[in-house]
Structures are given as C-alpha cells and as structure tokens.
Phi, psi and omega in degrees: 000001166303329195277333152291340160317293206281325183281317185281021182247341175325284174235117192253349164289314204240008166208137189236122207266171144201168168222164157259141178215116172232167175335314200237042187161145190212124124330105162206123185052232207249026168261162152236122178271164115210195191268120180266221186278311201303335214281304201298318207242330208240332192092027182251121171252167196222169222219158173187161189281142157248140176287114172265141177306330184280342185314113170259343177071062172270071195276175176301138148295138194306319186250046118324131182333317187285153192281132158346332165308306193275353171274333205257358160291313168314271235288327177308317194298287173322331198258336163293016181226325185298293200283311137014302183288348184278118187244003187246112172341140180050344167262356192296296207274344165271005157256358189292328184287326145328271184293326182293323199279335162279339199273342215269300189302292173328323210255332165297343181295336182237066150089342180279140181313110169357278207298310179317310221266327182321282175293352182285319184285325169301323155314354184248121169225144169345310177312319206283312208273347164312294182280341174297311213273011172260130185302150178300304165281033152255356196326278201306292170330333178244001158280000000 
C-alpha cells in the first residue's frame, strides 16, 4: 500500500487513488493483478480488467461531432486494452470475448451501429495485442 500512498501526497486536494486488496487480489484503477493456477505451480501473477461497482460506462455517443475514423480508433482502442489486460493462457480468449461483448452491449446503447461496431472489431486481430504490448520506439525497428 505504499505505492498508493506515495501516489495520493502528489495532490492530495485534488486526486484520490484506492485499491481493493485481498490474500489472492489487488484492484487498482481498471486492472486486477491476482494469484491464479500460474501463481500456484510458476510464481506468475496474472492481470484481467476490472469494473468498480460505481463503473457507469458512460462512452461518447455515436452521433457526436467526430469523424468515423476517431470513432472507430475508440472501439479498436477499447477492445485492444480489453485484450491486453488478459494474461492467462488459453483462458484469454475467451473472456476477452466476454468483456468486447459487454462492452459491445454498452456501446450499442448510445447509438453506435451494429455493422460500425463490426468493422471496427475486425480491425483487432491477435498481432495488434503482440504489437501493442512493444514499447513504442522499437515498434517500426521489429517489423
């Protein structure tokens, strides 16, 4: 809990950190680090997105002033940080499909288009979370 410490004396008026913390999990901002099956047999913890019960998923509405590009970089973008948060073999893809498919729920609600939401999600393919996770300047140097 130090590390929350040291982050709320930054501004202490104006931003307040917390984690949730237990034996097998630590909350903080929208990851869960815990201890899983890898924790148990390798000493590996593993990460998945988290939710705070106050989470209302208030995204931009669809027929806001921006061009189709910058809508359809959000939904890549969420759903490449969905998939990111996932660190455990073979369980990956299937909760990653979960959380794209809530978020998916969400996002129809304020107006974005099926078919919109479609292409966007094809734009994510495995390689992108490959490549996401390479620090930005070696990216172009390892393609």
């Amino acid at each position: 809990m130090k590390f929350i410490e040291q982050a709320n004396s930054h501004h202490p008026q104006a931003i307040k950190f917390t984690a949730e913390t237990s034996e097998t999990e630590t909350s903080f901002l929208n990851n869960a680090v815990y201890k899983g099956q890898r924790f148990i047999a390798e000493y590996v913890l593993d990460v998945h997105t988290h939710f705070k019960p106050s989470e209302t998923f208030q995204y931009k509405i669809f027929s806001m002033c921006h061009p189709s590009g910058i809508m359809q970089g959000f939904v890549k973008g969420e759903a490449l940080k969905t998939s990111l948060n996932l660190t455990v073999p073979g369980h990956y893809l299937k909760k990653e499909l979960t959380l794209i498919s809530v978020f998916k729920t969400h996002i129809l609600v304020r107006g974005y288009p099926e078919n919109f939401i479609q292409e966007a999600l094809l734009k994510v393919h495995s390689e992108d979370r490959k490549l996401a996770s390479i620090p930005a300047n070696t990216k172009r140097t390892h393609l």
